[in-house]
CHARMM-style PDB file with segment names, atoms N, HN, CA, C and O in Angstrom:
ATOM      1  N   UNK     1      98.959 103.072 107.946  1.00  0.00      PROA
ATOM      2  CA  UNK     1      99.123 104.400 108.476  1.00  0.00      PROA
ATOM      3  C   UNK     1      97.817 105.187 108.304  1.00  0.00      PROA
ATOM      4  O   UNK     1      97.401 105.856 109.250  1.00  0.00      PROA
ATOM      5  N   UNK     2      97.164 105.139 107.160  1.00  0.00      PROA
ATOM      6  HN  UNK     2      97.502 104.596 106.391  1.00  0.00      PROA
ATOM      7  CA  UNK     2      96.077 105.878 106.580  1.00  0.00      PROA
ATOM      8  C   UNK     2      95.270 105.509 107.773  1.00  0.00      PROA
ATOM      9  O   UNK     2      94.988 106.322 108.654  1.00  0.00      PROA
ATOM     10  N   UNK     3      94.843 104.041 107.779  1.00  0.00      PROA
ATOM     11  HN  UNK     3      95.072 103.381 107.064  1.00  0.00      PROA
ATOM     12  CA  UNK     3      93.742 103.695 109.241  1.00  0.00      PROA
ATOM     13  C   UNK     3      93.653 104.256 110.542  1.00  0.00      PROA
ATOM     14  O   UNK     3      92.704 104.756 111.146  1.00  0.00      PROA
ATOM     15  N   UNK     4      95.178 104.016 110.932  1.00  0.00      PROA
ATOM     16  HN  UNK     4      95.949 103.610 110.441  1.00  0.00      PROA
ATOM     17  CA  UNK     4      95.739 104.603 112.240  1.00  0.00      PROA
ATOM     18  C   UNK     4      95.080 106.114 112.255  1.00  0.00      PROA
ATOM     19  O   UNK     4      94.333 106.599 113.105  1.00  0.00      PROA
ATOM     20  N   UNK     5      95.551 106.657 111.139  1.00  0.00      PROA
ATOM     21  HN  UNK     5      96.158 106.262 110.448  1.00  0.00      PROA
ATOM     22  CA  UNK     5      95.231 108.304 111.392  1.00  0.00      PROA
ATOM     23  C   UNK     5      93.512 108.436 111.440  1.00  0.00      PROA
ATOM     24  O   UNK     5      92.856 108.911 112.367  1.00  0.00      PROA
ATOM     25  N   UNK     6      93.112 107.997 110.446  1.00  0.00      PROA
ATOM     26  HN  UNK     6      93.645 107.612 109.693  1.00  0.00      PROA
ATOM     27  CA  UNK     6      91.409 108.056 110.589  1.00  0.00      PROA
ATOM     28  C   UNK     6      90.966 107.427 112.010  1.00  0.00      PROA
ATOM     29  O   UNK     6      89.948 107.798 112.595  1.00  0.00      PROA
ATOM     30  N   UNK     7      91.614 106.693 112.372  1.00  0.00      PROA
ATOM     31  HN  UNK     7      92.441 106.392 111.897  1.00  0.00      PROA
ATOM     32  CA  UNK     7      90.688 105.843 114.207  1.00  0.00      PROA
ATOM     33  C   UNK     7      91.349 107.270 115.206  1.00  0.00      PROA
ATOM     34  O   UNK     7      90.878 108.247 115.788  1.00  0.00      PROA
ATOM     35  N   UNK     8      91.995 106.981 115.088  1.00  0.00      PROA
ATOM     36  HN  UNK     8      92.378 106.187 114.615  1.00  0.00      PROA
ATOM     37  CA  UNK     8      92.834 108.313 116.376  1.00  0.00      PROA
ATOM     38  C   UNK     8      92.798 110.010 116.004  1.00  0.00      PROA
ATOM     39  O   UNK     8      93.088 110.918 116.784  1.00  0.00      PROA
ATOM     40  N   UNK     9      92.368 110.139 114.623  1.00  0.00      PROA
ATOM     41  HN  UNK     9      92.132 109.402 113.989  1.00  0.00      PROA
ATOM     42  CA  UNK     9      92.585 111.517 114.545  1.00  0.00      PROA
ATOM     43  C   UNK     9      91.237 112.397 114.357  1.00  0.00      PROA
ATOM     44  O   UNK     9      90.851 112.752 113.244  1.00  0.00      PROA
ATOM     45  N   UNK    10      90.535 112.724 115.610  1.00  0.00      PROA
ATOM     46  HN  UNK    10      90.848 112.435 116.514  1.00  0.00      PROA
ATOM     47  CA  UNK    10      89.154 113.260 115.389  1.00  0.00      PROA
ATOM     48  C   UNK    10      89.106 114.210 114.502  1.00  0.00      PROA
ATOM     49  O   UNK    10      87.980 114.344 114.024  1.00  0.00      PROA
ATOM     50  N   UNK    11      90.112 115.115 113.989  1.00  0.00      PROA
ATOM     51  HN  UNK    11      91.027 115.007 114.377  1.00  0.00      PROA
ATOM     52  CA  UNK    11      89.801 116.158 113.071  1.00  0.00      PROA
ATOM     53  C   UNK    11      89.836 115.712 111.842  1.00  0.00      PROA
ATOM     54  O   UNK    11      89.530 116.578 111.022  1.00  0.00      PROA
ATOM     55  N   UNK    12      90.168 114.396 111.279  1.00  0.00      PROA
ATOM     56  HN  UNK    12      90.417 113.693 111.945  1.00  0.00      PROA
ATOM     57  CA  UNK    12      89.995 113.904 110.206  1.00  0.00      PROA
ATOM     58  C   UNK    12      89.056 114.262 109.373  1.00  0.00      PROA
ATOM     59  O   UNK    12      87.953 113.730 109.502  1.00  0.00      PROA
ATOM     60  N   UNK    13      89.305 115.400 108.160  1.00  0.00      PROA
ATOM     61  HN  UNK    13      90.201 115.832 108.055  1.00  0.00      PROA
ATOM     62  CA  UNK    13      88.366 115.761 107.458  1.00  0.00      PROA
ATOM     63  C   UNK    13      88.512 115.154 106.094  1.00  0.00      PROA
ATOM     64  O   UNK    13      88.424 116.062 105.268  1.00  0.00      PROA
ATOM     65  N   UNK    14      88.728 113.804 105.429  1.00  0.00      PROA
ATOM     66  HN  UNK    14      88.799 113.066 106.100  1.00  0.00      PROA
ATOM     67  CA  UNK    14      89.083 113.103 104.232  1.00  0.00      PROA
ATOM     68  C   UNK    14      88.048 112.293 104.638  1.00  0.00      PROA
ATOM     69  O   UNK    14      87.874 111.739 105.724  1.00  0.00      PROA
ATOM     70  N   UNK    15      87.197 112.288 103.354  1.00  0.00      PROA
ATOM     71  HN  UNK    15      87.339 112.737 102.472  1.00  0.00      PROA
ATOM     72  CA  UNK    15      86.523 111.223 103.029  1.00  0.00      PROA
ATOM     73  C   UNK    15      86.644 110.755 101.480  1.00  0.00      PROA
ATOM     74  O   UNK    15      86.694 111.385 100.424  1.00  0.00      PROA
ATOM     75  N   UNK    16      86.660 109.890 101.683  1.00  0.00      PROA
ATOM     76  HN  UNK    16      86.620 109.378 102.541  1.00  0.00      PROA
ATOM     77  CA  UNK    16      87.052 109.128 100.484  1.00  0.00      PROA
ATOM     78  C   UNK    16      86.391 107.961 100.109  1.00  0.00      PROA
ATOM     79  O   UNK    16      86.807 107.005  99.454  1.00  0.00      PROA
ATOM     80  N   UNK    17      85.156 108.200 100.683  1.00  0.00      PROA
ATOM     81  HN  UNK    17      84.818 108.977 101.215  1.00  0.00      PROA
ATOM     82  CA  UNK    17      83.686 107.435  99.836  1.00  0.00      PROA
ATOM     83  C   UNK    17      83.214 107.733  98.657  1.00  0.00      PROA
ATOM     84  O   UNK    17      82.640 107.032  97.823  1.00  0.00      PROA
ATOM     85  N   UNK    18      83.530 108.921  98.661  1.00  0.00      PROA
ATOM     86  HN  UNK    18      83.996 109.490  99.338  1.00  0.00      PROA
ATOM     87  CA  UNK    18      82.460 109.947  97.290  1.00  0.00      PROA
ATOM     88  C   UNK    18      83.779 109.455  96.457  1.00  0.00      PROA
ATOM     89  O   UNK    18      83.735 110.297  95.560  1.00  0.00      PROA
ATOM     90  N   UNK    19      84.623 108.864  96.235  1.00  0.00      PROA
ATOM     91  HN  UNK    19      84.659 108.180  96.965  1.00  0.00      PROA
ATOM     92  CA  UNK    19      85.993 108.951  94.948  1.00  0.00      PROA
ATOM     93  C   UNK    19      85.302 107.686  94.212  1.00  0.00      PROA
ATOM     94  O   UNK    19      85.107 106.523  94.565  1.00  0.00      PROA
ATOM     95  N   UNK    20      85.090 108.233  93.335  1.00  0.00      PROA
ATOM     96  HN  UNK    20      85.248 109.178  93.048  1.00  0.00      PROA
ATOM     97  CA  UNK    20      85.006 106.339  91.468  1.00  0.00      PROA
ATOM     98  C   UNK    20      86.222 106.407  91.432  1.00  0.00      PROA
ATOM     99  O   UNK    20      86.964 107.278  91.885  1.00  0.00      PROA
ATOM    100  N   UNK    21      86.489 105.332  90.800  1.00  0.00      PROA
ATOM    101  HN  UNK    21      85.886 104.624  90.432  1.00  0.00      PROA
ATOM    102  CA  UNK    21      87.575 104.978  90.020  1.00  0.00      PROA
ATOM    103  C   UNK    21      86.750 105.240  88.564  1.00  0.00      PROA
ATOM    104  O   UNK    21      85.797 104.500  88.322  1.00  0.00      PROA
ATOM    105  N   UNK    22      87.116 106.285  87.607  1.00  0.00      PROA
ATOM    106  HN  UNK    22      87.890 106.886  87.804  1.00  0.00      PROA
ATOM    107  CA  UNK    22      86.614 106.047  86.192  1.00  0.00      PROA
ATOM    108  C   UNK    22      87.225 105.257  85.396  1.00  0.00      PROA
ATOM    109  O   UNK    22      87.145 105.473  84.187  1.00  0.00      PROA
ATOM    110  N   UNK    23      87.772 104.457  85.753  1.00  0.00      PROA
ATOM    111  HN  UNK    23      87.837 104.281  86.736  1.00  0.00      PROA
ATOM    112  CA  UNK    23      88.636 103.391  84.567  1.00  0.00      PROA
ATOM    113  C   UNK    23      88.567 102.301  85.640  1.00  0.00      PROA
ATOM    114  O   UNK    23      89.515 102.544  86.386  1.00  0.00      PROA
ATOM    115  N   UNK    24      88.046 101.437  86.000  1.00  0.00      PROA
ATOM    116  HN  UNK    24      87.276 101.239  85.394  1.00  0.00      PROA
ATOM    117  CA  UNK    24      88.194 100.227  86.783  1.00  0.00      PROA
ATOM    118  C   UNK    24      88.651  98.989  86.076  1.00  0.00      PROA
ATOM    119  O   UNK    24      88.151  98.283  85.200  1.00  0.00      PROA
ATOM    120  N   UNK    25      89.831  98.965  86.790  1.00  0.00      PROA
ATOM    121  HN  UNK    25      90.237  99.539  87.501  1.00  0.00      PROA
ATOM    122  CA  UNK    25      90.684  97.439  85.873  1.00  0.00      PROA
ATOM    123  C   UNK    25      91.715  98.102  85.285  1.00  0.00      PROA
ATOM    124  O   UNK    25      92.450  97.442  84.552  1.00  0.00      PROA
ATOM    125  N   UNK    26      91.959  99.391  85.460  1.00  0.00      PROA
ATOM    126  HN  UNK    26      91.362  99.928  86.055  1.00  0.00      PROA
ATOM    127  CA  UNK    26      92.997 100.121  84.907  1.00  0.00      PROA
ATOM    128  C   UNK    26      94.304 100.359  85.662  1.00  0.00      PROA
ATOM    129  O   UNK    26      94.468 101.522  86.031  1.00  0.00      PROA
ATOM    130  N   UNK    27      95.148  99.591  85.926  1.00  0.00      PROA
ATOM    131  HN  UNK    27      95.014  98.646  85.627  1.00  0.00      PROA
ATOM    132  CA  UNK    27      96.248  99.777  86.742  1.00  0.00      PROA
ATOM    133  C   UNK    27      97.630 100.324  86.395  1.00  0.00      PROA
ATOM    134  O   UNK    27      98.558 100.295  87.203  1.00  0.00      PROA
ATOM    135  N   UNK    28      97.727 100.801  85.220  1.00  0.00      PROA
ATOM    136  HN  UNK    28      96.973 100.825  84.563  1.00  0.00      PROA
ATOM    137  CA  UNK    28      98.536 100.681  85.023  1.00  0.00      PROA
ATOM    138  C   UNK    28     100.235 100.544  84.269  1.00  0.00      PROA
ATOM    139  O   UNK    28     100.229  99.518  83.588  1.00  0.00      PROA
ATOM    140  N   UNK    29     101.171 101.016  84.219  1.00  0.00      PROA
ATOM    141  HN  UNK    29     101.176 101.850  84.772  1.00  0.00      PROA
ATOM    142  CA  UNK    29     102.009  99.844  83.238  1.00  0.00      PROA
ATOM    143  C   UNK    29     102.425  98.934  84.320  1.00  0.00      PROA
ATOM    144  O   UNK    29     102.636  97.755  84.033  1.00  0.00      PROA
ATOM    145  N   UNK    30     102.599  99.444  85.815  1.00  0.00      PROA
ATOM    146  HN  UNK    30     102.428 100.401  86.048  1.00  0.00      PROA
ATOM    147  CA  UNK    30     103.315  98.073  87.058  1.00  0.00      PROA
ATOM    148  C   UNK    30     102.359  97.473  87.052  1.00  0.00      PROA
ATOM    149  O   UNK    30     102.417  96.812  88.089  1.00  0.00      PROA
ATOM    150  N   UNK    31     101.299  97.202  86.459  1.00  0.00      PROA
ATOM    151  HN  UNK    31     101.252  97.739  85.617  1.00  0.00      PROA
ATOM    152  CA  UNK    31      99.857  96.312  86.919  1.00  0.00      PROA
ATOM    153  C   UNK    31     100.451  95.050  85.722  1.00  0.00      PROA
ATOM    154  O   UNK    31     100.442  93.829  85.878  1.00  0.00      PROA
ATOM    155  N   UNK    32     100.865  95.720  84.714  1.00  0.00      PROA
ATOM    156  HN  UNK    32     100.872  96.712  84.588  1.00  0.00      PROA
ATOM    157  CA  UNK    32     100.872  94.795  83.630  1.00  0.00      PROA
ATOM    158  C   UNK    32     102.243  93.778  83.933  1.00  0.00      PROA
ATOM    159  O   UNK    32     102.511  92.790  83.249  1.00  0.00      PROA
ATOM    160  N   UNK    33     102.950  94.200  84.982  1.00  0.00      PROA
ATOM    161  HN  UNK    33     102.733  95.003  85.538  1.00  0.00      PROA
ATOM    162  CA  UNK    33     104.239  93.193  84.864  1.00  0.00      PROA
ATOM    163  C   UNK    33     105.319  93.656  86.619  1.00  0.00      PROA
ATOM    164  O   UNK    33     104.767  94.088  87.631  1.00  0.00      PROA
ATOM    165  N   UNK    34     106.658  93.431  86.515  1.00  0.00      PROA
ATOM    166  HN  UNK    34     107.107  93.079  85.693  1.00  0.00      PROA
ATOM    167  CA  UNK    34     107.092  94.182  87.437  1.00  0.00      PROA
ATOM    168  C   UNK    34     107.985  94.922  87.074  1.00  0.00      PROA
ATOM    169  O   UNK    34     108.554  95.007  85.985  1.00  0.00      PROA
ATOM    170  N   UNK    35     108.163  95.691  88.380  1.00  0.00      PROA
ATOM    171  HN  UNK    35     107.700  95.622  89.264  1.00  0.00      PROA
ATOM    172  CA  UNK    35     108.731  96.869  88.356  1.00  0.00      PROA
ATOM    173  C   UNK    35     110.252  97.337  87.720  1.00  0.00      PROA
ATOM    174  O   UNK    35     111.206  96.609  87.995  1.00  0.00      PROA
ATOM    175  N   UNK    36     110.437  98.313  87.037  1.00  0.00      PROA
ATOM    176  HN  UNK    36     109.662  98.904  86.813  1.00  0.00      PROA
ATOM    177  CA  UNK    36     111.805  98.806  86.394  1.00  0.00      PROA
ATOM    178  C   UNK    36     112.860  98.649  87.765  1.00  0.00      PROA
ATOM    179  O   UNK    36     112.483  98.855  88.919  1.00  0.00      PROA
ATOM    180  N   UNK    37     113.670  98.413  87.541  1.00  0.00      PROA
ATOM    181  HN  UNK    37     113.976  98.246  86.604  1.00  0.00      PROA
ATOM    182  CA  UNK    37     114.700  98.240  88.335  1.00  0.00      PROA
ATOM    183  C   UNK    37     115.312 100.083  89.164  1.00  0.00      PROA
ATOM    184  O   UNK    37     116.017 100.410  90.118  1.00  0.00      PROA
ATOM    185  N   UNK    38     114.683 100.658  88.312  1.00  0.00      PROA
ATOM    186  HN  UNK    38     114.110 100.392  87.537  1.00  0.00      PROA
ATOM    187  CA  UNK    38     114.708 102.318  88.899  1.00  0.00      PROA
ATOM    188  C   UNK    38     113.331 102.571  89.070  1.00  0.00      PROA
ATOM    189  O   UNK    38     113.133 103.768  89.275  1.00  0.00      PROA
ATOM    190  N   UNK    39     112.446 101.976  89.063  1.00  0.00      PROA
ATOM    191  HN  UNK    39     112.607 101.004  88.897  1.00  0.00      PROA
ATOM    192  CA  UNK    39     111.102 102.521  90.008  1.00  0.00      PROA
ATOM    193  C   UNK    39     111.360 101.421  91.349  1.00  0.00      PROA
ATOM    194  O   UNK    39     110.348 101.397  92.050  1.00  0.00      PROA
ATOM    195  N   UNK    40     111.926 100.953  91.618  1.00  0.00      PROA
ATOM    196  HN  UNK    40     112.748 100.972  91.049  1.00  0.00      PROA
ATOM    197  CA  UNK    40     112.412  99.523  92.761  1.00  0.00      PROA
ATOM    198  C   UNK    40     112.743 101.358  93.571  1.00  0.00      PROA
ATOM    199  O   UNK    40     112.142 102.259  94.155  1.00  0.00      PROA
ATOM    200  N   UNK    41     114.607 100.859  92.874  1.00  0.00      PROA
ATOM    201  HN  UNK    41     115.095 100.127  92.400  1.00  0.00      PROA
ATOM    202  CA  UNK    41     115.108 102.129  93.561  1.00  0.00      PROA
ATOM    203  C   UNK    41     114.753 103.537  93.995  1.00  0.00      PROA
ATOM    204  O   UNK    41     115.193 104.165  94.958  1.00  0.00      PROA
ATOM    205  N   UNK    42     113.909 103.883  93.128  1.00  0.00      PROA
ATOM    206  HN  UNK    42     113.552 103.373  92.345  1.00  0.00      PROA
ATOM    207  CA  UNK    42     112.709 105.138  93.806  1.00  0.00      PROA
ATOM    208  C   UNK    42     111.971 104.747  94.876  1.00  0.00      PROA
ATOM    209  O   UNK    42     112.276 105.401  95.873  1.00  0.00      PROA
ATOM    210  N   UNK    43     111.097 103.920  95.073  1.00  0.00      PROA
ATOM    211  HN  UNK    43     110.849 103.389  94.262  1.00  0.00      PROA
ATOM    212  CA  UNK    43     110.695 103.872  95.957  1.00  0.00      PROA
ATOM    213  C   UNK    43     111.263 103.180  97.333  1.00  0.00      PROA
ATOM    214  O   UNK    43     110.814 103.541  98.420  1.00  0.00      PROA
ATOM    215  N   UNK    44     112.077 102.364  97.250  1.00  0.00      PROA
ATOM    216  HN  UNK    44     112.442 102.071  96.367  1.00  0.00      PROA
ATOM    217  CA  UNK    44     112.825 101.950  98.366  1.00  0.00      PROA
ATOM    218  C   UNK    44     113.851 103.141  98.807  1.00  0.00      PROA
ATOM    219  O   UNK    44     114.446 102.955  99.868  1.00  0.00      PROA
ATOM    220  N   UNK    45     114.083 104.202  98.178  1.00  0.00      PROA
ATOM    221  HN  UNK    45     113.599 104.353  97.315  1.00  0.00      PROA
ATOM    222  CA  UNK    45     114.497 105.459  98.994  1.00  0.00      PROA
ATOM    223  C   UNK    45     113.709 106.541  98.938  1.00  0.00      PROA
ATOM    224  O   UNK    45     114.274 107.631  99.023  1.00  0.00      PROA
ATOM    225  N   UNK    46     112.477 106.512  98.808  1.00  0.00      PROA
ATOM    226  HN  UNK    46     112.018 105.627  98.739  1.00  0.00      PROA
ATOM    227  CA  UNK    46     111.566 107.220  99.613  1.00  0.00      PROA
ATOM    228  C   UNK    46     110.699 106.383 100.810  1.00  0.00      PROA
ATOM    229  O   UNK    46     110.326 107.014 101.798  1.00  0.00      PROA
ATOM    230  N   UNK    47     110.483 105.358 100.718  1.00  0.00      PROA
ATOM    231  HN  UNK    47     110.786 104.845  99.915  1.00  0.00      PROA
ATOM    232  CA  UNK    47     110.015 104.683 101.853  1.00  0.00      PROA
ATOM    233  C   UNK    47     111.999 104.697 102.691  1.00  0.00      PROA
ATOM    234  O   UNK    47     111.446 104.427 103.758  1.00  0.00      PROA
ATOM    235  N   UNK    48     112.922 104.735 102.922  1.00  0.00      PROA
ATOM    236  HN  UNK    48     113.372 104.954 102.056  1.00  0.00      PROA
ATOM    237  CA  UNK    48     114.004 105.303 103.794  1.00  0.00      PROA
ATOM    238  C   UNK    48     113.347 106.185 103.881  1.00  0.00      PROA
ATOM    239  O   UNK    48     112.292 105.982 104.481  1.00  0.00      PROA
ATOM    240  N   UNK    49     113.535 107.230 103.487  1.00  0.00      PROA
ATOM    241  HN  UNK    49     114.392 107.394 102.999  1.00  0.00      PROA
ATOM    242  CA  UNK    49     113.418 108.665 104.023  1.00  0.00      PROA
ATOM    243  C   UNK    49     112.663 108.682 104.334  1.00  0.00      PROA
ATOM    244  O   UNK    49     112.893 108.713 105.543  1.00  0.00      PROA
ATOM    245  N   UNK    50     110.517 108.700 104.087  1.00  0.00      PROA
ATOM    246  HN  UNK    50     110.331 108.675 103.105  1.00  0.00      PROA
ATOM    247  CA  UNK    50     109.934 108.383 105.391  1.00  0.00      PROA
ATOM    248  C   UNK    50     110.301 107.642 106.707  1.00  0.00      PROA
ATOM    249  O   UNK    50     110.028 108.142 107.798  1.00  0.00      PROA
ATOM    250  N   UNK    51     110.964 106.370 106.577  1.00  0.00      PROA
ATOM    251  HN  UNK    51     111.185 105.964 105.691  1.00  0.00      PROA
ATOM    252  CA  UNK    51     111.406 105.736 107.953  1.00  0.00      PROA
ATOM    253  C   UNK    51     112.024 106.441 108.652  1.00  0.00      PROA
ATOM    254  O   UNK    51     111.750 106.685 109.827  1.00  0.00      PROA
ATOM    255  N   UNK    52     113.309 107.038 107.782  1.00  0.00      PROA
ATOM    256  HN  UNK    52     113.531 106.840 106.828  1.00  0.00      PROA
ATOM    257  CA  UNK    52     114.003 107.818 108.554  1.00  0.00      PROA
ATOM    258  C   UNK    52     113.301 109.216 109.701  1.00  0.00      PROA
ATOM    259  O   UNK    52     113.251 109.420 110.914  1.00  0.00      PROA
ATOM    260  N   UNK    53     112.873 109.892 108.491  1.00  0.00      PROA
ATOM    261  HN  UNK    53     112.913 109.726 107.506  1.00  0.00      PROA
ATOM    262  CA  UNK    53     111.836 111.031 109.189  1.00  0.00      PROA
ATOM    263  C   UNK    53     111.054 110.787 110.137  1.00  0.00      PROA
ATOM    264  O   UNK    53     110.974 111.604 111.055  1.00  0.00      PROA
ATOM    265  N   UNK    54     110.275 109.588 110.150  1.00  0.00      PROA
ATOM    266  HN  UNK    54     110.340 108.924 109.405  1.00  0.00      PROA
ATOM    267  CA  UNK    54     109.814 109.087 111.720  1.00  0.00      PROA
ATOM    268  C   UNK    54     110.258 108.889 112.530  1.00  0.00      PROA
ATOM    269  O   UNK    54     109.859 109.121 113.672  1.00  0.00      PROA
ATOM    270  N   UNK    55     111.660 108.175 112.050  1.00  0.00      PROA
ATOM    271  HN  UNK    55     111.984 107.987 111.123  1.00  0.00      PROA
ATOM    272  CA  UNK    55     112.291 107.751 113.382  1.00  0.00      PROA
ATOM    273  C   UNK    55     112.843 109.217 113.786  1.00  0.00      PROA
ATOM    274  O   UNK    55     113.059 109.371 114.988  1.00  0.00      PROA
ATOM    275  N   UNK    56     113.129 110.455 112.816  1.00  0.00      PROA
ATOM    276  HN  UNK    56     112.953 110.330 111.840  1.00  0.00      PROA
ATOM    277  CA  UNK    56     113.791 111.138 113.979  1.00  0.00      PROA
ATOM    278  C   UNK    56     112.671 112.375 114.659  1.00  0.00      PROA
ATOM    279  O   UNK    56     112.964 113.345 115.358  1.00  0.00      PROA
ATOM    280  N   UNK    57     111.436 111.969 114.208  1.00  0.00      PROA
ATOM    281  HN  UNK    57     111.197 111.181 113.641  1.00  0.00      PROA
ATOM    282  CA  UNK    57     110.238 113.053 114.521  1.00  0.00      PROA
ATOM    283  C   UNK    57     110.346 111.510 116.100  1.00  0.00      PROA
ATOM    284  O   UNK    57     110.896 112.011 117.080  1.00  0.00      PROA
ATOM    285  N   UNK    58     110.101 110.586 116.257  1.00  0.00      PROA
ATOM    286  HN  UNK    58     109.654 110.179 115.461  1.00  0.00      PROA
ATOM    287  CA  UNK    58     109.884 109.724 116.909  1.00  0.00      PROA
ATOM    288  C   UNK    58     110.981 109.794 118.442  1.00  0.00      PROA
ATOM    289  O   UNK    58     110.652 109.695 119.624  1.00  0.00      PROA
ATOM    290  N   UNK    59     112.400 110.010 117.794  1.00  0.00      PROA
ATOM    291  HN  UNK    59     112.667 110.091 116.834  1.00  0.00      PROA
ATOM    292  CA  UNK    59     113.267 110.365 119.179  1.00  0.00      PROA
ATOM    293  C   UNK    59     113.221 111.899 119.666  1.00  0.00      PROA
ATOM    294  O   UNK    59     113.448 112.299 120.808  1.00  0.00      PROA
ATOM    295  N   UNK    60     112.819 112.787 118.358  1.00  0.00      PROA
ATOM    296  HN  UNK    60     112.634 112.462 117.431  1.00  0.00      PROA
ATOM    297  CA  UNK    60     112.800 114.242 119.422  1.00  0.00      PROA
ATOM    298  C   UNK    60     111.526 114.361 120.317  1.00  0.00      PROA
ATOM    299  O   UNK    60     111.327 115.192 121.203  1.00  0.00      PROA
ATOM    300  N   UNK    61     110.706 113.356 119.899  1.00  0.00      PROA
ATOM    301  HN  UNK    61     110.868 112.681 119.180  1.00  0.00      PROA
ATOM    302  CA  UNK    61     109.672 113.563 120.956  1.00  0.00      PROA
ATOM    303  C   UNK    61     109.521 113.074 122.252  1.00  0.00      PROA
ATOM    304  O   UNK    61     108.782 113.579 123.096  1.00  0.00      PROA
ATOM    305  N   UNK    62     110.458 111.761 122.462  1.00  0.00      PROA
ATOM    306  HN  UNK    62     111.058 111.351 121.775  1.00  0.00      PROA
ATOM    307  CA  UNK    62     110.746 110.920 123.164  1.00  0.00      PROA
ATOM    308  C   UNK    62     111.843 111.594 124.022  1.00  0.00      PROA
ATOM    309  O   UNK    62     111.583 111.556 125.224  1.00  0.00      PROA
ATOM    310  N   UNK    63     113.089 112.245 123.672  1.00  0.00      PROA
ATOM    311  HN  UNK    63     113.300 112.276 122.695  1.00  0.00      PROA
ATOM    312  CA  UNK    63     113.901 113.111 123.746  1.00  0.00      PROA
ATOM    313  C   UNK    63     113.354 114.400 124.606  1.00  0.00      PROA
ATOM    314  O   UNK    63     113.819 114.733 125.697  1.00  0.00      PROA
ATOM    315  N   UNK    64     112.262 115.078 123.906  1.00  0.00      PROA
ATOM    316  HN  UNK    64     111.885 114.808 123.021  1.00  0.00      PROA
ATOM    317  CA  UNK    64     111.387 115.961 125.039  1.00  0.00      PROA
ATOM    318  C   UNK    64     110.735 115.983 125.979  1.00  0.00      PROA
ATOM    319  O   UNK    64     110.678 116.893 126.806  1.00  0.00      PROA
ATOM    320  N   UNK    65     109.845 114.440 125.974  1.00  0.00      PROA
ATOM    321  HN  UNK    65     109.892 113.701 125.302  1.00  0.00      PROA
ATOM    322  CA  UNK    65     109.275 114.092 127.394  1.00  0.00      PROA
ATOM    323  C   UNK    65     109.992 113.240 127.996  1.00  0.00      PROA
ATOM    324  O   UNK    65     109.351 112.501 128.744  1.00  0.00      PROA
ATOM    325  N   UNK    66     111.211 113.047 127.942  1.00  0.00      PROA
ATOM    326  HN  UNK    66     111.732 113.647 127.334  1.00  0.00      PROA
ATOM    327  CA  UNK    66     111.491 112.460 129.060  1.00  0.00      PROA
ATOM    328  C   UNK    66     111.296 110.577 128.880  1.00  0.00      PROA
ATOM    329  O   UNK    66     111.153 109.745 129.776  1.00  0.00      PROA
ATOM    330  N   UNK    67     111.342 110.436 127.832  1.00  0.00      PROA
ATOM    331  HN  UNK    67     111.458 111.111 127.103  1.00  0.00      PROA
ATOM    332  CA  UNK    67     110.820 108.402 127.545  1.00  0.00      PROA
ATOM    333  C   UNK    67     111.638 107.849 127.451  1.00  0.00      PROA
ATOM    334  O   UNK    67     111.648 106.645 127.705  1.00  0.00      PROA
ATOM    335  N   UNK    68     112.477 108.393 127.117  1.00  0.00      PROA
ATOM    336  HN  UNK    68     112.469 109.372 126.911  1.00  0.00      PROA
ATOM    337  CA  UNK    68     114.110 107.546 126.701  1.00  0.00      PROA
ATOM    338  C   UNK    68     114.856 106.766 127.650  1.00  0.00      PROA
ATOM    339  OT1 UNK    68     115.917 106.238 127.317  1.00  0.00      PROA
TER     340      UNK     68
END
């Protein structure tokens, strides 16, 4: 998504060359193993709810011009 927006979005004012990492090799406690069974569930219902939110930013627009 991040790419998409930087190729297509000329007003793109993020750069994110100038960022260090001051701890390199530092990931972490999910770096060290996997995930809690409630950080699973956190993020698999926030990645829904983004999906969701696209899909319905995705039909009202489709819905307005006429694509459907």
């Amino acid at each position: 998504m991040h790419n998409f927006i930087r190729d297509h979005n000329v007003n793109e004012k993020f750069d994110f060359e100038d960022l260090v990492d001051t701890q390199p090799g530092n990931y972490g406690i999910l770096g060290n193993g996997p995930a809690w069974q409630a950080e699973v569930l956190c993020a698999t219902s926030k990645r829904d709810q983004i999906a969701s939110a696209m899909w319905r930013s995705y039909q009202a627009l489709t819905q307005g011009i006429g694509l459907e």
